[in-house]
CHARMM internal coordinates of N, CA and C (Angstrom, degrees):
IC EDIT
DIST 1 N 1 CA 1.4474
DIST 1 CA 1 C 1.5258
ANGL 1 N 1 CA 1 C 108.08
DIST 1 C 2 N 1.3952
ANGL 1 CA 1 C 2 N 115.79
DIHE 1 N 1 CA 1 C 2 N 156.92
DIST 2 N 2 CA 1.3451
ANGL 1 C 2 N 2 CA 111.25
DIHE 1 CA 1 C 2 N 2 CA -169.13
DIST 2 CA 2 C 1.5685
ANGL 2 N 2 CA 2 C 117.71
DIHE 1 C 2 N 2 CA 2 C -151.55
DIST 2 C 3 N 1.0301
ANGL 2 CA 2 C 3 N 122.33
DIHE 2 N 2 CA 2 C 3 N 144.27
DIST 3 N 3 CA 1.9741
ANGL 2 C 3 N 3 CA 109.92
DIHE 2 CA 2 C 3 N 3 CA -174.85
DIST 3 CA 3 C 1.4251
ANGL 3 N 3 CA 3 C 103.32
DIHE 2 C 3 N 3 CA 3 C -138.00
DIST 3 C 4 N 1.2621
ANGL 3 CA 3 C 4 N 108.15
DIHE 3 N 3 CA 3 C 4 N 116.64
DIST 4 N 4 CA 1.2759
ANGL 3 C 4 N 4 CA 122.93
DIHE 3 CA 3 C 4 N 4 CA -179.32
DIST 4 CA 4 C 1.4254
ANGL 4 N 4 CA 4 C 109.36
DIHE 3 C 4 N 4 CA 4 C -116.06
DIST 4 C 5 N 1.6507
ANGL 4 CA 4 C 5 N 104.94
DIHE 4 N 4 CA 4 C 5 N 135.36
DIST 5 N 5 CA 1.4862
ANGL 4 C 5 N 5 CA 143.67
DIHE 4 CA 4 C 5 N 5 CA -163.94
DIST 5 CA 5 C 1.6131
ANGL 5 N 5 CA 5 C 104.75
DIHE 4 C 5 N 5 CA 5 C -79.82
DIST 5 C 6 N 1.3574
ANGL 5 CA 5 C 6 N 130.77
DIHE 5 N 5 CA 5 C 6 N 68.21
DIST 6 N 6 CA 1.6304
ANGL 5 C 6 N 6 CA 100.40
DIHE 5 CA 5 C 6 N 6 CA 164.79
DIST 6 CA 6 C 1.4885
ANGL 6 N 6 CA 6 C 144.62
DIHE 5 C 6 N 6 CA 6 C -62.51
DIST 6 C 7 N 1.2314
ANGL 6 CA 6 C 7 N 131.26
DIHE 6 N 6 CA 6 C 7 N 96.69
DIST 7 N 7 CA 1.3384
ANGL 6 C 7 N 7 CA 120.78
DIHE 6 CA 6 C 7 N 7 CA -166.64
DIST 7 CA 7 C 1.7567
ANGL 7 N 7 CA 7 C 121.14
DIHE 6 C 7 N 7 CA 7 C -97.01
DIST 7 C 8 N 1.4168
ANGL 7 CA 7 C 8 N 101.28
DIHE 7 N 7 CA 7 C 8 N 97.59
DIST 8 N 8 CA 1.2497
ANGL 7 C 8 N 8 CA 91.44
DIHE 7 CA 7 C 8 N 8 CA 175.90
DIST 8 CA 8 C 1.5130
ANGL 8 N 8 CA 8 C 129.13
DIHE 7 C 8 N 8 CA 8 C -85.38
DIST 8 C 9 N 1.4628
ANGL 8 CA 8 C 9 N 127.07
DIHE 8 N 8 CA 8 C 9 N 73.07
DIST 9 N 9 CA 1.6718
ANGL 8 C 9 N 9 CA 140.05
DIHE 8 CA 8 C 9 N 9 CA -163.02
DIST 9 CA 9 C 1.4669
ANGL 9 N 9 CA 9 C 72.69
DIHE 8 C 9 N 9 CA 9 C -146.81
DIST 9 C 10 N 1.5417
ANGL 9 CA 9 C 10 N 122.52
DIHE 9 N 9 CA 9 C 10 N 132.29
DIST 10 N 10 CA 1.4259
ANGL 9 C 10 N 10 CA 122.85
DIHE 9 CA 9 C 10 N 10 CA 146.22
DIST 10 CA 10 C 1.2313
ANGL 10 N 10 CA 10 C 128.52
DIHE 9 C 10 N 10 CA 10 C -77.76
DIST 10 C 11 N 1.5187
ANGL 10 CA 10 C 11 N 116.59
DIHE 10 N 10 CA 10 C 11 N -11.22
DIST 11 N 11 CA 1.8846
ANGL 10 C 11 N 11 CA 122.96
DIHE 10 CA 10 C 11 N 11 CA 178.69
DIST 11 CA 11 C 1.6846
ANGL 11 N 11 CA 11 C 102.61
DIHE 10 C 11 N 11 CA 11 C -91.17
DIST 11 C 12 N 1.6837
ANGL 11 CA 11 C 12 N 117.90
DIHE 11 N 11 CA 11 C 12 N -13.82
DIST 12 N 12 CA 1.5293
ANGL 11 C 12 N 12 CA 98.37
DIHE 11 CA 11 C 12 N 12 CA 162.83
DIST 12 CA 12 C 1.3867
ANGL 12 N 12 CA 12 C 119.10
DIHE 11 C 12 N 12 CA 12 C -25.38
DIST 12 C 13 N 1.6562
ANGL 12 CA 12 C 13 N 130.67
DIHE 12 N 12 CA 12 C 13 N 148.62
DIST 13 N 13 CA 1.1939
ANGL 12 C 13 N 13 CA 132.17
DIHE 12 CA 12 C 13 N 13 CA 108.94
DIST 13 CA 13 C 1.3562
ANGL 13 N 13 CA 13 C 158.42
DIHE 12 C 13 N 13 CA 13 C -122.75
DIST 13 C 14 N 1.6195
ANGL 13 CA 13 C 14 N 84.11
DIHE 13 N 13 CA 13 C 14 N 23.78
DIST 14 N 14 CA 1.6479
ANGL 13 C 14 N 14 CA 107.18
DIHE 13 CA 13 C 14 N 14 CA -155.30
DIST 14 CA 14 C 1.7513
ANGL 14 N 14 CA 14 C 87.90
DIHE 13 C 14 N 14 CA 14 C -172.44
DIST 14 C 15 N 2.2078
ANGL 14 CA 14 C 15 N 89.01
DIHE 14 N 14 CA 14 C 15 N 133.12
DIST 15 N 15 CA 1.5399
ANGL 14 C 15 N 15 CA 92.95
DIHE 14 CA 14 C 15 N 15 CA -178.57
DIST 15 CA 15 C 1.7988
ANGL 15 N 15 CA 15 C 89.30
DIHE 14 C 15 N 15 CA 15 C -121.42
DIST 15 C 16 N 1.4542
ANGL 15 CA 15 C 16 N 103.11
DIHE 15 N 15 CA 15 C 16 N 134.42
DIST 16 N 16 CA 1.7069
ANGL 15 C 16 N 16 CA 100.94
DIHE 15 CA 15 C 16 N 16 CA 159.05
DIST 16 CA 16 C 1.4249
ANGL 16 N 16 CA 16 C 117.40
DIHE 15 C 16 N 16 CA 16 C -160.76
DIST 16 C 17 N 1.8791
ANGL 16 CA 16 C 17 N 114.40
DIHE 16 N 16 CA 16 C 17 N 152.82
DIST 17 N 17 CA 1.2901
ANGL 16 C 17 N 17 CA 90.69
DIHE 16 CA 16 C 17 N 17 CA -158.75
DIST 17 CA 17 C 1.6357
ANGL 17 N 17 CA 17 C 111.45
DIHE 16 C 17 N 17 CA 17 C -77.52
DIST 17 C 18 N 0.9648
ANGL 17 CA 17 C 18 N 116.03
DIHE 17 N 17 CA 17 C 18 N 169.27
DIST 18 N 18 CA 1.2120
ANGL 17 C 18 N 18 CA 131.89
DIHE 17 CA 17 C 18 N 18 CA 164.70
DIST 18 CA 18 C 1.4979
ANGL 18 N 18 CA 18 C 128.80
DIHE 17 C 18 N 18 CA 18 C -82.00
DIST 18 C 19 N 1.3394
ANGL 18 CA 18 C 19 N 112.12
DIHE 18 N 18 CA 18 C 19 N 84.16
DIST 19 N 19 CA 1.4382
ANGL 18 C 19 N 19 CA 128.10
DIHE 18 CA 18 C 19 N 19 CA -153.60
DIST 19 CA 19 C 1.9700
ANGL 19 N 19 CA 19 C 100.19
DIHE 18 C 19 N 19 CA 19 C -79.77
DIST 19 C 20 N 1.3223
ANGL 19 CA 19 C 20 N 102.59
DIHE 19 N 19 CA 19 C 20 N -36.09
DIST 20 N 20 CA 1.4938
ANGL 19 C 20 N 20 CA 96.29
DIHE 19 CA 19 C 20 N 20 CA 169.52
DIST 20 CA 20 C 1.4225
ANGL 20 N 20 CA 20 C 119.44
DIHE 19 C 20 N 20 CA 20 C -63.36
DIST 20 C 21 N 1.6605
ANGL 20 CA 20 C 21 N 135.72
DIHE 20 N 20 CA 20 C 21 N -32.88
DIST 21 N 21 CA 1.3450
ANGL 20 C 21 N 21 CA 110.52
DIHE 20 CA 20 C 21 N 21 CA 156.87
DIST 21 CA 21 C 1.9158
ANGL 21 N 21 CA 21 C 131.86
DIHE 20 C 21 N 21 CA 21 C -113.81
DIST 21 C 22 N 1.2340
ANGL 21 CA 21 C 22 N 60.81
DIHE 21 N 21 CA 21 C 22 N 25.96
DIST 22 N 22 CA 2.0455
ANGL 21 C 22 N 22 CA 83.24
DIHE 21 CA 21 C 22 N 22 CA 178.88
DIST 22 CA 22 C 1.6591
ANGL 22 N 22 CA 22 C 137.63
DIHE 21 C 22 N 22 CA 22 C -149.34
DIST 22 C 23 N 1.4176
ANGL 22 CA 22 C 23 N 84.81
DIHE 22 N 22 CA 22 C 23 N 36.61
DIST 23 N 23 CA 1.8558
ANGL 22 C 23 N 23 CA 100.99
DIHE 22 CA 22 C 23 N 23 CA -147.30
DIST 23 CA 23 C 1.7848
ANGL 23 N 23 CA 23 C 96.44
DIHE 22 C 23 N 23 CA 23 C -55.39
DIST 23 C 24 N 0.9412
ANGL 23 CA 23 C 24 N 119.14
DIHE 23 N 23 CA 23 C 24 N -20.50
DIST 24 N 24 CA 1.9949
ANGL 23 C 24 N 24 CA 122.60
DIHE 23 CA 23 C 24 N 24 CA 173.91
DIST 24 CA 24 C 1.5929
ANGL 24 N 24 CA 24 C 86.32
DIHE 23 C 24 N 24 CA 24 C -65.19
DIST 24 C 25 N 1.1827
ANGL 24 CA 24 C 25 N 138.82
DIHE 24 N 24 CA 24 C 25 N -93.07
DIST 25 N 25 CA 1.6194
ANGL 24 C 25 N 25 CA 123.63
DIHE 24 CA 24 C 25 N 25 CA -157.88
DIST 25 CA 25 C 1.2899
ANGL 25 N 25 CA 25 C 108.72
DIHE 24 C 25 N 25 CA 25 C -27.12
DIST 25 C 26 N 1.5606
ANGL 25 CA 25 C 26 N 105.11
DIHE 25 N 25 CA 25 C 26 N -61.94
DIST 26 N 26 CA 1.9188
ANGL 25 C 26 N 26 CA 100.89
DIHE 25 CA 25 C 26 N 26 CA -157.22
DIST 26 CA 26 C 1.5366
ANGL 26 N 26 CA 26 C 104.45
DIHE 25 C 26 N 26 CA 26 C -84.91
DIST 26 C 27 N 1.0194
ANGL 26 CA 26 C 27 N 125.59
DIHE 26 N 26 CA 26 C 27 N 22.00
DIST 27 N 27 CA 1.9415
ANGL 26 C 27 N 27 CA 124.97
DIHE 26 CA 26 C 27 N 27 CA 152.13
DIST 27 CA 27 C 1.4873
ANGL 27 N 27 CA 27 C 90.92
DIHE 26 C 27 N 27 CA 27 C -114.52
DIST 27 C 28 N 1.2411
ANGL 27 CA 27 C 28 N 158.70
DIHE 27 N 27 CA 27 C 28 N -3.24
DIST 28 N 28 CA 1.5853
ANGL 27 C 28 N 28 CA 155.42
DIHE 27 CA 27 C 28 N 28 CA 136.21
DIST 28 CA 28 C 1.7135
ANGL 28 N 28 CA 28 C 111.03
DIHE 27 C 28 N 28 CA 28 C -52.42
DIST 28 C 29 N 1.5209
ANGL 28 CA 28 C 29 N 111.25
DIHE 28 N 28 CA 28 C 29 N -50.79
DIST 29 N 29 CA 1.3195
ANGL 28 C 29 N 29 CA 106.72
DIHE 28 CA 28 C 29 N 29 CA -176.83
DIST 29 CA 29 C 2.0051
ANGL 29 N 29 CA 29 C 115.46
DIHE 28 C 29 N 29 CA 29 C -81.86
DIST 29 C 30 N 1.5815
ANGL 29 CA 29 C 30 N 98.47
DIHE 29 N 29 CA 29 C 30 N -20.32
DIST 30 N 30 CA 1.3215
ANGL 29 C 30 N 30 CA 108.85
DIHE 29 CA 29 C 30 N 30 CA 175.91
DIST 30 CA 30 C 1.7299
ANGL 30 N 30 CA 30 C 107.95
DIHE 29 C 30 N 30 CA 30 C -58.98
DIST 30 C 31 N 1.1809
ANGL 30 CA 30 C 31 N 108.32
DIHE 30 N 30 CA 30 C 31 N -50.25
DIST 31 N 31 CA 1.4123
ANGL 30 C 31 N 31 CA 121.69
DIHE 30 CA 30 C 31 N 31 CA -158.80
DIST 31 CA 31 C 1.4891
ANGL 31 N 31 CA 31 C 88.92
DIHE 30 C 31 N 31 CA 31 C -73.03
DIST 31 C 32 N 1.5679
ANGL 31 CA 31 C 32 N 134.19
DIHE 31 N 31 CA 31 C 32 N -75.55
DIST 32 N 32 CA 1.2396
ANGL 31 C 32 N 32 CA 124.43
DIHE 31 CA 31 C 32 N 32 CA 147.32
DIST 32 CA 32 C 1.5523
ANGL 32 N 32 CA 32 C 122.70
DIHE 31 C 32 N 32 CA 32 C 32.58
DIST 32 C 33 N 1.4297
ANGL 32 CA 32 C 33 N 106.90
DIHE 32 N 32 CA 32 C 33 N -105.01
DIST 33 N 33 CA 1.1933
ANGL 32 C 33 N 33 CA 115.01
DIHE 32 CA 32 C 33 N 33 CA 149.97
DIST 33 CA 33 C 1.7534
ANGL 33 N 33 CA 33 C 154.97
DIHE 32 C 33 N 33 CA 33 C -44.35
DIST 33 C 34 N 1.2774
ANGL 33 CA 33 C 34 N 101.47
DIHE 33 N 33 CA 33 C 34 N -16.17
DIST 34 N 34 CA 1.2256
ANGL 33 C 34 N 34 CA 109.43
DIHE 33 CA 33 C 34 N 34 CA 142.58
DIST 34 CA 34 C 1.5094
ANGL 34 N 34 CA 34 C 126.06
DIHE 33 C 34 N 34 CA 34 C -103.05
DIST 34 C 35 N 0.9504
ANGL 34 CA 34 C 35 N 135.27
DIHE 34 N 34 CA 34 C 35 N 20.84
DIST 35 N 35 CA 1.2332
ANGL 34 C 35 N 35 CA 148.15
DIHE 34 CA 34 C 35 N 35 CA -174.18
DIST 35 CA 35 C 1.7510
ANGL 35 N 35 CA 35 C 95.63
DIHE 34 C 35 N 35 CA 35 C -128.69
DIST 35 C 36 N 1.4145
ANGL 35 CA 35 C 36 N 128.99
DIHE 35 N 35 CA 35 C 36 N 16.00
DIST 36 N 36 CA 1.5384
ANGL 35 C 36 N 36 CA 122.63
DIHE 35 CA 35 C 36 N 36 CA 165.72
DIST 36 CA 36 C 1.2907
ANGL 36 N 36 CA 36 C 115.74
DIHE 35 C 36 N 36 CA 36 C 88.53
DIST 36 C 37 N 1.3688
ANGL 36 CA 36 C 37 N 114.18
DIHE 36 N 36 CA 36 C 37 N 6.48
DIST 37 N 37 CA 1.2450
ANGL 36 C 37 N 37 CA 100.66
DIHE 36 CA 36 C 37 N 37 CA -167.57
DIST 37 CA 37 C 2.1061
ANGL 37 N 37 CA 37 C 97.49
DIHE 36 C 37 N 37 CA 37 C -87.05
DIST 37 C 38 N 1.3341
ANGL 37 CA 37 C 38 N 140.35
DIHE 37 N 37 CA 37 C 38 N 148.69
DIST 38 N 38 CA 0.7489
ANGL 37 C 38 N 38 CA 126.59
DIHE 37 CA 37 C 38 N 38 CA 165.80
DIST 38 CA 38 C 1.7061
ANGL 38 N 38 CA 38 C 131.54
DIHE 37 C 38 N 38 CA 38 C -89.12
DIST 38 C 39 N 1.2307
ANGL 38 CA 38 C 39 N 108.10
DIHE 38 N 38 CA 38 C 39 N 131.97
DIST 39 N 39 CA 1.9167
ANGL 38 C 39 N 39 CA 89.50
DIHE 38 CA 38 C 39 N 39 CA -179.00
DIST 39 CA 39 C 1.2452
ANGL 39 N 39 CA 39 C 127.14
DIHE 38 C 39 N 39 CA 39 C -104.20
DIST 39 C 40 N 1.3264
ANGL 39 CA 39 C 40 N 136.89
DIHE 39 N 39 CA 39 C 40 N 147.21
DIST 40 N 40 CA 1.5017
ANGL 39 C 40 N 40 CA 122.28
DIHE 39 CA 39 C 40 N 40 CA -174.05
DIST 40 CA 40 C 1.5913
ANGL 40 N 40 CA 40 C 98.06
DIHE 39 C 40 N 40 CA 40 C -149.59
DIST 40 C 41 N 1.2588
ANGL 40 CA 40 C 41 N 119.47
DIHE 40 N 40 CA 40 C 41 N 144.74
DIST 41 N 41 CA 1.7281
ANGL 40 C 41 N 41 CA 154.18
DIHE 40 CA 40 C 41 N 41 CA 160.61
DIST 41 CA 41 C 0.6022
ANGL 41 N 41 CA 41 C 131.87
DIHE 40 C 41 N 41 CA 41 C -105.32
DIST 41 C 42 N 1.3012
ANGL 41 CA 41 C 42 N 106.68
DIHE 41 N 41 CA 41 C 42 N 115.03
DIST 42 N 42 CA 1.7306
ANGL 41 C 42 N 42 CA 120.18
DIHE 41 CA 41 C 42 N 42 CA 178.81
DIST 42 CA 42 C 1.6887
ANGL 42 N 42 CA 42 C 126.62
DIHE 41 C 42 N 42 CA 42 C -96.77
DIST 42 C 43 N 0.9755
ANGL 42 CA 42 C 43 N 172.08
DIHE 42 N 42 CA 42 C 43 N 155.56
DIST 43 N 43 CA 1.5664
ANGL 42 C 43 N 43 CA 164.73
DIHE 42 CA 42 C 43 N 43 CA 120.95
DIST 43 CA 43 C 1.3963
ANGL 43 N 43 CA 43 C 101.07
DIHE 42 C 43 N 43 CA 43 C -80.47
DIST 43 C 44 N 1.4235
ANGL 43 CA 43 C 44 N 101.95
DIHE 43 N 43 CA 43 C 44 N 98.17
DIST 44 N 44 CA 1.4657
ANGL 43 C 44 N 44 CA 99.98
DIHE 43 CA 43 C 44 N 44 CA 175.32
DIST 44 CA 44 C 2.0813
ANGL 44 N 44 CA 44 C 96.07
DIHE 43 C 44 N 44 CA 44 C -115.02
DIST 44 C 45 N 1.4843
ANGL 44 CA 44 C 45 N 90.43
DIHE 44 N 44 CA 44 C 45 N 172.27
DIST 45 N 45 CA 1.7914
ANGL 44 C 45 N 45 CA 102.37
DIHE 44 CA 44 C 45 N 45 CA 163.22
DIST 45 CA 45 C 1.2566
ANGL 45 N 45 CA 45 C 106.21
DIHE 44 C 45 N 45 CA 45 C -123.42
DIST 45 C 46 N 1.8399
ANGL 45 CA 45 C 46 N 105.28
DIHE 45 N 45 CA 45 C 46 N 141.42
DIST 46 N 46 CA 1.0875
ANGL 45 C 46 N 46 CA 126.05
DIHE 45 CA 45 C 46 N 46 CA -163.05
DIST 46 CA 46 C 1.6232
ANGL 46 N 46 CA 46 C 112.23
DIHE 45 C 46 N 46 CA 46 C -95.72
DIST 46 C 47 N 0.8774
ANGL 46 CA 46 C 47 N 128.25
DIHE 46 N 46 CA 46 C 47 N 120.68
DIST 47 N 47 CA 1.6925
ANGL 46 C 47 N 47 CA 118.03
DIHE 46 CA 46 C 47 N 47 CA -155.00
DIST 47 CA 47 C 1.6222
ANGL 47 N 47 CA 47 C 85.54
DIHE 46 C 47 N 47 CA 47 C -121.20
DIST 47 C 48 N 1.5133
ANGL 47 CA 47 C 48 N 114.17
DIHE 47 N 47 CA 47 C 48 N 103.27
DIST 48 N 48 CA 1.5465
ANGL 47 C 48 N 48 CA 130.96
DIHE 47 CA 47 C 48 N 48 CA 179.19
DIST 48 CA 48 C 1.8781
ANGL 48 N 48 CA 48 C 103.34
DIHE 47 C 48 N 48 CA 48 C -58.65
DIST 48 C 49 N 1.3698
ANGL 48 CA 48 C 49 N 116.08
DIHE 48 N 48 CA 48 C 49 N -64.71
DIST 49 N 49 CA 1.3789
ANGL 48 C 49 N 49 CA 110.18
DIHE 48 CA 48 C 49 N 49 CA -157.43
DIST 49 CA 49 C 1.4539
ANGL 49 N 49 CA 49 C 96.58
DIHE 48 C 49 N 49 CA 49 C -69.84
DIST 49 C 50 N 1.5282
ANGL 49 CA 49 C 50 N 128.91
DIHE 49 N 49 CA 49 C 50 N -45.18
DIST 50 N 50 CA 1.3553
ANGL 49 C 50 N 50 CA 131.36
DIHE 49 CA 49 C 50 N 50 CA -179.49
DIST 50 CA 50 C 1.4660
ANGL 50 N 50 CA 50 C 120.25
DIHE 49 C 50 N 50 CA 50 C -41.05
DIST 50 C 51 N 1.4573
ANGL 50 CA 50 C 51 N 102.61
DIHE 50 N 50 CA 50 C 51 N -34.96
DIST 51 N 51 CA 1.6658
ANGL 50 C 51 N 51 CA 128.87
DIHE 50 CA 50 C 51 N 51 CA -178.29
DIST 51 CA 51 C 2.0660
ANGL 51 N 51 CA 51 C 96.60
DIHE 50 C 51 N 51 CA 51 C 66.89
DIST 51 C 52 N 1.3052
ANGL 51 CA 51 C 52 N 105.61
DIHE 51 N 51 CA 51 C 52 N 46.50
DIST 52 N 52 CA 1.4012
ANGL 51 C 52 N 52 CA 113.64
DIHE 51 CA 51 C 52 N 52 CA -174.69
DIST 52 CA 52 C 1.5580
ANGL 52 N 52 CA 52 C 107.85
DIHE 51 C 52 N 52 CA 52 C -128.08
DIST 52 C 53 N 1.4901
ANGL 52 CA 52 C 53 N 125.35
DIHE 52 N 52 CA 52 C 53 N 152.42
DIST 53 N 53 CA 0.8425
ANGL 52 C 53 N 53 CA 133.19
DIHE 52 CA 52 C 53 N 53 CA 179.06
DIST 53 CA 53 C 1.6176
ANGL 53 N 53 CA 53 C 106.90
DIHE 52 C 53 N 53 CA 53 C -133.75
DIST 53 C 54 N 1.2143
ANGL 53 CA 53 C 54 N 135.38
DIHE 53 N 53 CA 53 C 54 N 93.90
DIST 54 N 54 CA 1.4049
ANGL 53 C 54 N 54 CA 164.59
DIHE 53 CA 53 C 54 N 54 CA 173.03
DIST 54 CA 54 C 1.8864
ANGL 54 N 54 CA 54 C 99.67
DIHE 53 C 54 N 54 CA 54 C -62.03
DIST 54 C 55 N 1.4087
ANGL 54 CA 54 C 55 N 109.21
DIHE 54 N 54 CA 54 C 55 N 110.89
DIST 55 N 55 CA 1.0838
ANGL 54 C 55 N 55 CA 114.47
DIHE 54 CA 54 C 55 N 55 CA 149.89
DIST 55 CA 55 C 1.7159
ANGL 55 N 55 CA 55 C 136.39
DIHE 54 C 55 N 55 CA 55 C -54.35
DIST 55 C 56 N 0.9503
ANGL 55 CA 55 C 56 N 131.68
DIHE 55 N 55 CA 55 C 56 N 98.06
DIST 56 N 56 CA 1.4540
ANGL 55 C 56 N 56 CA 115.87
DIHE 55 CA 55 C 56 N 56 CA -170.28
DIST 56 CA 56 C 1.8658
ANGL 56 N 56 CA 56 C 103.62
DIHE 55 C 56 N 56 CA 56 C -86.40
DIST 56 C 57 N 1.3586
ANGL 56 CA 56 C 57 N 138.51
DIHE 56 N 56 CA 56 C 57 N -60.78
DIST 57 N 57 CA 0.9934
ANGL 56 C 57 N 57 CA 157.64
DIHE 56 CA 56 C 57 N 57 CA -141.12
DIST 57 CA 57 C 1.6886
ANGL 57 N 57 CA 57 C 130.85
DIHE 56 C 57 N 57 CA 57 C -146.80
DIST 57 C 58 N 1.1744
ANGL 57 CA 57 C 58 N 141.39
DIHE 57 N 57 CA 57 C 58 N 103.03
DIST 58 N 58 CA 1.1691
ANGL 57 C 58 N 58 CA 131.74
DIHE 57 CA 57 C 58 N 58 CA 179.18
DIST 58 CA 58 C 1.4891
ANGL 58 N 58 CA 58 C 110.23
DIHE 57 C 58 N 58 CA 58 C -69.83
DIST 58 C 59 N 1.6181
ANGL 58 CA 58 C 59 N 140.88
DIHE 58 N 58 CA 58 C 59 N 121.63
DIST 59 N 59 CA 1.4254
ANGL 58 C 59 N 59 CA 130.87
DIHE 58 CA 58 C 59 N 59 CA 164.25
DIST 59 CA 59 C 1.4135
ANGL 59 N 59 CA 59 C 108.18
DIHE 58 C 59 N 59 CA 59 C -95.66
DIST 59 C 60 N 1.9176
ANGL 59 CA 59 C 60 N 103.76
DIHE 59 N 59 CA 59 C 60 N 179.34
DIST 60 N 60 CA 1.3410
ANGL 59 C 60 N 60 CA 106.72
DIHE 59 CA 59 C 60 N 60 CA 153.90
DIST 60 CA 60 C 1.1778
ANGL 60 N 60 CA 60 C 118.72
DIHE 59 C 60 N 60 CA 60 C -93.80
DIST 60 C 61 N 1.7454
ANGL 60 CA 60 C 61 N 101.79
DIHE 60 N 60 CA 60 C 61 N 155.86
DIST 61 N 61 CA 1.2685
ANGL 60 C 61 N 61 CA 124.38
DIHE 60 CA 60 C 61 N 61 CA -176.80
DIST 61 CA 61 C 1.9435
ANGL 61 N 61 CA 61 C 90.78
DIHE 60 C 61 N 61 CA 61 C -101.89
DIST 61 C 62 N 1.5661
ANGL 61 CA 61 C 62 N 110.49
DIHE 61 N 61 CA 61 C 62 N 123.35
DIST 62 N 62 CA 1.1378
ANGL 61 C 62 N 62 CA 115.17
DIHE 61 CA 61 C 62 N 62 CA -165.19
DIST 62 CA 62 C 1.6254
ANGL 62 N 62 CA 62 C 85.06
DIHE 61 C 62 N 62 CA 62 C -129.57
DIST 62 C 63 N 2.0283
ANGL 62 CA 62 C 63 N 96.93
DIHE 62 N 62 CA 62 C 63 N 144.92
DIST 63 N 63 CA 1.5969
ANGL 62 C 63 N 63 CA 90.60
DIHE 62 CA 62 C 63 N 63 CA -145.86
DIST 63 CA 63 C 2.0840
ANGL 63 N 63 CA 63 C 78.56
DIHE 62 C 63 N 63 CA 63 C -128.77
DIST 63 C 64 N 1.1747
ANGL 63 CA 63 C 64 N 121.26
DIHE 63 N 63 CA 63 C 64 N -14.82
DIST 64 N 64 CA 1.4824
ANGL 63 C 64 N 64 CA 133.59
DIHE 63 CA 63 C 64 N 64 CA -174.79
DIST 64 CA 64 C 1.5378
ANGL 64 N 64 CA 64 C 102.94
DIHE 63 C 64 N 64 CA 64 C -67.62
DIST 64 C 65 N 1.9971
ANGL 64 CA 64 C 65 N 93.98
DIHE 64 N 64 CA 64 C 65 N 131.94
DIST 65 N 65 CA 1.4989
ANGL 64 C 65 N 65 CA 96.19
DIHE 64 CA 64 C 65 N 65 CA -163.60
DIST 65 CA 65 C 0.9622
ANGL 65 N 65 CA 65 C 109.40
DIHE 64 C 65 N 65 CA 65 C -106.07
END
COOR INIT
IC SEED 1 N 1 CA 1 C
IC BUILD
């Protein structure tokens, strides 16, 4: 199983949760991940008239609180 991050910001380079206003997600996505699930991030651009979404970059998903 696998959960992938779309990030549409092109200056991303790094995804993690934010335990100061959501500390239930990122011990949800922790457990997640040790439990097999795999995670992956993308920085893509969203191209409106194209109705396309262009991968630019794979990041890390950084899970340390």
């Amino acid at each position: 199983m696998s959960l992938i991050f779309i990030i549409q910001r092109e200056d991303a380079d790094v995804i993690r949760p934010n335990d100061r206003t959501d500390k239930e997600f990122g011990n949800a996505l922790r457990n997640a991940k040790e439990a097999g699930v795999d995670l992956f991030s993308y920085v893509c651009k969203v191209d409106v008239e194209q109705r396309q979404i262009n991968i630019i970059r794979g990041i890390p998903v950084v899970l340390d609180n």
